[in-house]
C-alpha distance (Angstrom), angle and dihedral (degrees) to the residues before:
residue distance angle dihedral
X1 . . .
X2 4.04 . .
X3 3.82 118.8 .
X4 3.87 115.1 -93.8
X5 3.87 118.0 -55.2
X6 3.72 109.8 -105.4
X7 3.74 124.3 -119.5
X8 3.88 98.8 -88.2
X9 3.66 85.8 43.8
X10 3.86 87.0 60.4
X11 4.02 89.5 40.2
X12 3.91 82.5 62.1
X13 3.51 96.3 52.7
X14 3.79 99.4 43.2
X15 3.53 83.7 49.2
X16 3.88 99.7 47.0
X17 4.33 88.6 44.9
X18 3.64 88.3 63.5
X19 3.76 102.3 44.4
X20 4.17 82.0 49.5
X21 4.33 85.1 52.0
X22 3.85 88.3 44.0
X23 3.57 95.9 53.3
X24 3.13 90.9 46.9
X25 4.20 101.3 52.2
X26 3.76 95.1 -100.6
X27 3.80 88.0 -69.9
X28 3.45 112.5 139.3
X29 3.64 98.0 -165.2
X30 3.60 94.4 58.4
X31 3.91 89.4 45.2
X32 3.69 89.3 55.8
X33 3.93 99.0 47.8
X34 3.84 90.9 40.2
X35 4.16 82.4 59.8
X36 3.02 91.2 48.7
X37 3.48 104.1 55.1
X38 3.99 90.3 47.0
X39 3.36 83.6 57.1
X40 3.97 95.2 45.8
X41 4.38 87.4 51.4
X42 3.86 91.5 46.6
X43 3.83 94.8 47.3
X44 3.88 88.7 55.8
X45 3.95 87.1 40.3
X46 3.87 86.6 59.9
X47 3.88 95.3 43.2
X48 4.19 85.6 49.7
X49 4.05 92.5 52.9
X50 4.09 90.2 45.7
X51 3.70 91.7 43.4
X52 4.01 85.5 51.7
X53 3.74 100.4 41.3
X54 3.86 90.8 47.2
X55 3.73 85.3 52.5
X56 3.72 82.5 54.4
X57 4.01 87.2 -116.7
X58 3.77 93.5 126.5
X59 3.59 112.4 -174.9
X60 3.49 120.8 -105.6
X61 3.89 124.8 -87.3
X62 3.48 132.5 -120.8
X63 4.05 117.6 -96.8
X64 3.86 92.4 -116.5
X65 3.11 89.1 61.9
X66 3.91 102.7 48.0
X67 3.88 85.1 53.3
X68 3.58 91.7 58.5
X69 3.45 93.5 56.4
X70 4.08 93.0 62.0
């Protein structure tokens, strides 16, 4: 693992926990299963991009950095 987050690093996260509560109501409960089902859809995300790039189906890159590459 990384070394300890730093304060503004913290700042961010206090800050990002309660605009997950307010979007949920102030109901922690529904804060909790909503990140947990973001977490659920990105965790099958992943496994669909690994799945693809070990097919050798890589996804596609962005433009800026095709025009680099001329």
């Amino acid at each position: 693992m990384s070394a300890t987050p730093s304060l503004s690093d913290n700042s961010r996260y206090e800050q990002a926990c309660d605009q997950a509560i307010a979007m949920c109501d102030g109901n922690l409960r529904s804060t909790i299963k909503a990140l947990i089902m973001a977490n659920e859809y990105l965790e099958i995300e992943l496994e669909e991009l690994q799945a693809a790039i070990a097919a050798g189906c890589a996804p596609a890159r962005s433009s800026h950095v095709e025009s680099d590459a001329a």
